[in-house]
C-alpha positions as CSV (number, residue, x, y, z in Angstrom):
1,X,51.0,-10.9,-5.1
2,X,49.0,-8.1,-6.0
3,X,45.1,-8.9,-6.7
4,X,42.5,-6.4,-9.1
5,X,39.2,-7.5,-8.3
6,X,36.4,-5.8,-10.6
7,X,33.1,-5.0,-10.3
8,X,31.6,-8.6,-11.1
9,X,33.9,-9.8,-8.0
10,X,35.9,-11.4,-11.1
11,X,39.6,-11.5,-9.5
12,X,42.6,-10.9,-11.9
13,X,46.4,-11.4,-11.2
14,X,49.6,-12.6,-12.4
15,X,49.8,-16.0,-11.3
16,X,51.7,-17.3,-8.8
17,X,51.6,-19.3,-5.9
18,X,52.2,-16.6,-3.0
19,X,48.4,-18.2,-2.8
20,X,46.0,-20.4,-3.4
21,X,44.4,-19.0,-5.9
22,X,41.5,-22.3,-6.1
23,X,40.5,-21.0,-2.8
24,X,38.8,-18.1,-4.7
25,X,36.7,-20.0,-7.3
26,X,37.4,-21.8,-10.6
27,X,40.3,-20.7,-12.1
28,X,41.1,-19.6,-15.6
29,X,44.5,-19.1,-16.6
30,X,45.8,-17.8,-19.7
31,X,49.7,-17.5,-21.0
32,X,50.5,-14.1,-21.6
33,X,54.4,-14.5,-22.7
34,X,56.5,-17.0,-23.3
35,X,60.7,-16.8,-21.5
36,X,63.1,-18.4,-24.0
37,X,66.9,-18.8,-24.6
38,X,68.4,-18.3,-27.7
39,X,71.5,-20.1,-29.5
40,X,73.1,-17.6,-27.8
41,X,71.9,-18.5,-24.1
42,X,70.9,-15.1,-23.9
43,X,67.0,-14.9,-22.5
44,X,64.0,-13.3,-24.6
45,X,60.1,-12.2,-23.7
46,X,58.1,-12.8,-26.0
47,X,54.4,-11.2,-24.6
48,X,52.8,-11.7,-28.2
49,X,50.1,-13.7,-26.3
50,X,49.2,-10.8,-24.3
51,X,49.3,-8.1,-27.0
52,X,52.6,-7.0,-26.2
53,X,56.3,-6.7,-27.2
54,X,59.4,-8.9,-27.3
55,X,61.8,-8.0,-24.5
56,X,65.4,-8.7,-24.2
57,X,68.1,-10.0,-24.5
58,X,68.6,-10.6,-21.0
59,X,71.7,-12.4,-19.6
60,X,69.9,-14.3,-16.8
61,X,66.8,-15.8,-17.3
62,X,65.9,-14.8,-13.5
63,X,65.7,-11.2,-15.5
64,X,63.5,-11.9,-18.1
65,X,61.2,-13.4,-16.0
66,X,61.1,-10.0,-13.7
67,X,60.6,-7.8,-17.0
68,X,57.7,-10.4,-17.8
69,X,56.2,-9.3,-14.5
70,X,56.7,-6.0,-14.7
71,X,55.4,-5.4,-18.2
72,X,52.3,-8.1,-17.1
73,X,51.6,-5.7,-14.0
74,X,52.3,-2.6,-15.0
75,X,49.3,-3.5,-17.9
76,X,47.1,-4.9,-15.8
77,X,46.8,-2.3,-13.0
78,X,47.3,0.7,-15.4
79,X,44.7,-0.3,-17.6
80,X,42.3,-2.9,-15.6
81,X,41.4,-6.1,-16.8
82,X,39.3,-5.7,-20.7
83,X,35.8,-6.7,-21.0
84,X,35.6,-10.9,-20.4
């Protein structure tokens, strides 16, 4: 689990429970994608939440949800966190 902590001390992530993030301060979370199946069963990203594009179709769901991690890390450390 990879941690960006900015110049307030404010620490950002992509959640998970490698862990425990409470042990850090009050929490707030926010979705940034949502992982869906389609009539198909084929798996879909959608990052709309975060600003970002719909990825897929994936064939395992256990995909999609890496390519929601990459794309939700690769902006977050590229970029850094936007003004709160």
């Amino acid at each position: 689990m990879r941690l960006l902590i900015d110049l307030r001390g404010q620490v950002h992530c992509l959640y998970g429970e490698a862990i425990d993030l409470a042990g850090l301060g009050a929490l707030t979370i926010r979705r940034a994608s949502r992982v869906e199946p389609d009539r198909e069963g084929r798996w879909w990203v959608d990052l709309s939440p975060a600003g970002g594009p719909r990825l897929g179709p994936y064939r395992r769901r256990s995909a999609a949800l890496a390519a929601e991690a990459a794309w939700v890390e690769a902006r977050l450390f590229a970029a850094g966190p936007g003004p709160s």
